[in-house]
N, C-alpha and C positions, 0 to 999 in steps of 0.2 A: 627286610628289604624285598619288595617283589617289582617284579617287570625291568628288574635292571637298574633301577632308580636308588640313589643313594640319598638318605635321610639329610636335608640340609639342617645343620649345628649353625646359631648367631654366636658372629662373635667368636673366639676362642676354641676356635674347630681344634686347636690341637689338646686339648684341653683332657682328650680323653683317651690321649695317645699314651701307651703301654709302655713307650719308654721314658715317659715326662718321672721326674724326679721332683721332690715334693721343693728342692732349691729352683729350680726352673719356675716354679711358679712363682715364688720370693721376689724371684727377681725380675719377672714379666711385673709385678704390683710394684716394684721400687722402682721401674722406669717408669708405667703410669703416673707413680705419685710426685717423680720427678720434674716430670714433665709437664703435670696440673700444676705444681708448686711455680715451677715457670713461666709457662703462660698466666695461668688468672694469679696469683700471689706476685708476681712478677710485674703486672699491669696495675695492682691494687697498688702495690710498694711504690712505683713510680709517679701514681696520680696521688698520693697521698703525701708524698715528699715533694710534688712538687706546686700541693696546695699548700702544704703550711709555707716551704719557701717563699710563696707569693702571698701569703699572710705578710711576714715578718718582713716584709720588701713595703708594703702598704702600710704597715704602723713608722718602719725609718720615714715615709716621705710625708706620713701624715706628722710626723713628732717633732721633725725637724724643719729649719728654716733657715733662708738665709742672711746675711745681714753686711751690708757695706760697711766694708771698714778703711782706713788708711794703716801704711806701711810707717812702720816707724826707725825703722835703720835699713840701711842698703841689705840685699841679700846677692852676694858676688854668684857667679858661677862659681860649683863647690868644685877643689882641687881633686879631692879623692873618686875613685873610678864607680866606687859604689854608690855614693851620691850621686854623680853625676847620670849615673845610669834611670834613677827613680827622678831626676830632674828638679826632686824639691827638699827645703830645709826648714828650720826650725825660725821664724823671727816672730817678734814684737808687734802685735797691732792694737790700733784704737778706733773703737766704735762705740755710738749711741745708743745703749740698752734702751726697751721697750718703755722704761719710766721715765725716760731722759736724760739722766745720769749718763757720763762719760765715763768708758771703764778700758781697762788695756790688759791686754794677755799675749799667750804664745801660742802659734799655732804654725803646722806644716802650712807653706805658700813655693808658689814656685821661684825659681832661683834667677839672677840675673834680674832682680827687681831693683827698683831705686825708693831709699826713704822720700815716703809722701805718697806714691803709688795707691792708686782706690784700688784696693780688691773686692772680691767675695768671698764670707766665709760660712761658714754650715754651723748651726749653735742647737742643742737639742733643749725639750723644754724647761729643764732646767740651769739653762748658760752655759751650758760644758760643750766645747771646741769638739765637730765629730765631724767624721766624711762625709763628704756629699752623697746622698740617697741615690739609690740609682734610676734611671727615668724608669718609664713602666715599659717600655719598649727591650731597654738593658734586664727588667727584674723578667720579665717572660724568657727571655732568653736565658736567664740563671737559672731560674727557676725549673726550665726546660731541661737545662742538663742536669739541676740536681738530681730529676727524677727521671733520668735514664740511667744516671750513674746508682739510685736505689734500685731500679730494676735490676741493672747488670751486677749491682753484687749481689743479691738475693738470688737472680738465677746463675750466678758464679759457684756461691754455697752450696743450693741445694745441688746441681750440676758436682761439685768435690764429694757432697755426702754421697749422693748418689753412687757414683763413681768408686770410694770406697767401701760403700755397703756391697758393690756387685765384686769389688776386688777380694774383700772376705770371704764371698759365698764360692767365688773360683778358688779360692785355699781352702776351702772347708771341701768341695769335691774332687780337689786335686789329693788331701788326705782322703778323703774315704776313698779313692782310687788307689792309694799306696796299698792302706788295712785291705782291700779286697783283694789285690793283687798276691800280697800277703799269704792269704789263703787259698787262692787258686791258679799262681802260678807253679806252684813244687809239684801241683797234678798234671799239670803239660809236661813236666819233662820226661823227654824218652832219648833213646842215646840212638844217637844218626853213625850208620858207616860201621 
């Protein structure tokens, strides 16, 4: 160094400092890695969970359909609290299959219906009684939290590994502080008074 001027170090100025321990550096690379895992891993997780969710949202609305049917027994308000709370039950209906053919089954409908009632029901392409697909307004918005909820556990993970990779490396230095003390505490001692 001359004229007074100190050599500027990129980056990791401490890098070359006399009392860095070779766990100090472990552990400056496991919060980087942590925190790369988080951020871009963390954004890939999210936009990747929350394109298939809006796949498999796209295939319900393309596969499924709907189909007028009529009620064929009364469906009361249900007595029990747990029913009553999801508002629907299990009855009987009849509708006009694609070929013409009249056909009848069972499906969830809502309660407090009267036999003869036209409803709608959701049939997938092979006649089997399924839920109604969700619009594309509702699937964006699933979709949406699916892949905040993969972000947030992926950066939850890596955030716990992290977290106890640096709590090992503070036990690993808290021993090797013991063993050194070990050794050069019985040389400090001198008798006071």
């Amino acid at each position: 160094m001359s004229g007074g001027k100190r050599a500027k170090k990129p980056l990791w100025r401490w890098r070359s400092n006399p009392l860095r321990r070779r766990d100090d550096m472990i552990e400056a690379w496991i919060v980087l890695v942590v925190w790369a895992i988080i951020v871009v891993g963390g954004t890939f997780a999210g936009f990747l969970a929350a394109h298939a969710a809006e796949g498999v949202f796209a295939r319900q609305r393309a596969d499924r359909h709907s189909v007028r049917a009529v009620l064929l027994d009364d469906v009361p308000q249900s007595g029990s609290a747990a029913r009553a709370s999801v508002g629907r039950a299990m009855a009987k209906v009849r509708w006009t299959a694609s070929d013409g053919s009249t056909r009848t089954g069972t499906t969830l409908v809502d309660t407090d219906l009267k036999a003869g009632s036209r409803i709608v029901v959701w049939q997938n392409d092979r006649g089997e009684f399924v839920a109604e697909p969700p619009s594309p307004t509702e699937a964006a918005l699933e979709a949406s939290l699916l892949g905040i909820a993969a972000a947030l556990a992926l950066a939850g993970t890596a955030f716990g590994a992290g977290t106890l990779a640096r709590w090992r490396l503070d036990q690993r230095r808290i021993d090797g502080w013991g063993k050194e003390w070990d050794l050069v505490g019985p040389q400090w001692g001198h008798k006071t008074g």
